[in-house]
C-alpha positions, 0 to 999 in steps of 0.5 A: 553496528549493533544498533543496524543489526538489531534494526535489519533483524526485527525488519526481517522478522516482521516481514515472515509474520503476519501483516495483521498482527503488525501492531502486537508484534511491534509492541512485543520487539520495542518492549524488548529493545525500547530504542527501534520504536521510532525507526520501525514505526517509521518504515514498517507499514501497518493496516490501516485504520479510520477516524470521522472529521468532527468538522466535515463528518467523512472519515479519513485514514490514520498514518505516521504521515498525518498524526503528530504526537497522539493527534492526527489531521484530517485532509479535510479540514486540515485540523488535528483531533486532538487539537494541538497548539503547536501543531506544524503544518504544510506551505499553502501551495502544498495545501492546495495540492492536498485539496486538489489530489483527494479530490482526484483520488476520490474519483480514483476510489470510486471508479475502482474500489466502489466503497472503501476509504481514501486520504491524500497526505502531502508535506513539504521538502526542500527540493520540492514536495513529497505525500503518501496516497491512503486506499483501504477497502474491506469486505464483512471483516473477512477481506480487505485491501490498503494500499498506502503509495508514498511518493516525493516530487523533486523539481529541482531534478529534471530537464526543462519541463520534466521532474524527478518522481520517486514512488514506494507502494505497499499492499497489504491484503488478507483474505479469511473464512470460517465455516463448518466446511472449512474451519478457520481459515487466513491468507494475508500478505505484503507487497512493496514495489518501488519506481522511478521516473522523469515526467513531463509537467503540464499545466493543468487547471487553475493550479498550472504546473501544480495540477500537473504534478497531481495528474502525474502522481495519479498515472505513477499511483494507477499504473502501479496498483495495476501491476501489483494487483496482476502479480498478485492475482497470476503469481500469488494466487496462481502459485497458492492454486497450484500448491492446493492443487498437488496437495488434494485433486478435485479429480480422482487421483488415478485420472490425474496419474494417467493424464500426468503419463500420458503427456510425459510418453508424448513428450518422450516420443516427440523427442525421439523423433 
């Protein structure tokens, strides 16, 4: 009981600090209480970060879904950097599905985030398969964007043609400005959705039935970043402009309080009547 205490506590602490000191302040908790550190590595995301295939030369993302031990494999030519003996990895049905998605998410991240970095992740389960959807874009060091999707496919759930999709989606985005006008200024946050859903499986390509879970994990993944990214715009950032707004007024001050007065006695003579 302790033990889940101290666990919800440091959870609940991460989340109200800010996602880009994730690491130091995992540090500083599992120094103080050695025995969290695989359970909040494991469920607390961090900003992602990139290392270059020595095989392939394109980058890929760094996760606790590719990495085993102190090495991680790239999707690309499935190999661990460092390299390891006993490395484990996935079926080769699910390989060829890692191929074909990062294939798909490449196209993905070309059309909506023009640059960036992408990986796809995928490993086996018992009652089908699960992966995670890697998508980091930054901007000079002063914005940046990861989304990091992890999805489980479960084929044994579902009727006839259908499968059981489950999808967890995080984002986690800073925005930063330094200038004379300004002075040092950060904006950066988390968001994590979650969503459920039985879809149909068709077959798609030369994989078949396996291109269709590819094409279903794109639409759960593109669906699900739209929405996040609208609610970020019109509520986050909508709530932050109102703040600001009451704080300091572009418009004089006098102005704004008879605009204010003004819609207040129409609404009030509107009543009365």
């Amino acid at each position: 009981m302790a033990d889940d205490a101290q666990f919800d506590a440091a959870l609940d602490l991460l989340r109200r600090l800010s996602p880009l000191s994730v690491a130091d302040n995992l540090k500083a908790i599992t120094s103080l209480v050695p025995d969290l550190e695989e359970d909040l590595l494991s469920s607390v995301d961090q900003p992602l970060t990139s290392a270059r295939c020595k095989k392939t030369g394109r980058d890929y993302l760094l996760c606790d879904y590719n990495r085993d031990g102190d090495s991680y494999r790239s999707p690309f030519s499935n190999e661990f950097d460092p390299p390891l003996d006993d490395a484990t990895y996935q079926s080769d049905r699910v390989r060829n599905m890692e191929i074909e998605a990062n294939g798909a998410f490449e196209v993905y991240r070309q059309l909506y985030y023009e640059g960036g970095t992408g990986s796809v992740y995928l490993w086996d389960l018992d009652d089908g398969f699960a992966g995670v959807v890697l998508l980091k874009k930054s901007v000079n060091k002063e914005a940046g964007w990861d989304s990091i999707h992890v999805f489980e496919v479960d084929e044994r759930r579902g009727t006839g043609r259908t499968c059981h999709y489950k999808l967890t989606s995080t984002v986690i985005l800073h925005l930063g400005r330094q200038n004379d006008s300004v002075g040092s200024l950060n904006l950066a946050g988390s968001m994590t959705r979650q969503v459920e859903a039985d879809l149909v499986v068709e077959n798609i390509g030369s994989q078949g039935k396996d291109g269709g879970h590819v094409v279903n994990t794109g639409r759960l993944v593109e669906d699900m970043e739209g929405k996040m990214r609208n609610m970020l715009q019109e509520v986050y950032f909508g709530k932050a402009k109102d703040v600001v707004g009451d704080l300091r007024s572009v418009a004089p001050l006098t102005g704004v309080n008879r605009e204010r007065q003004a819609q207040r006695d129409m609404i009030s003579s509107m009543a009365g009547k």
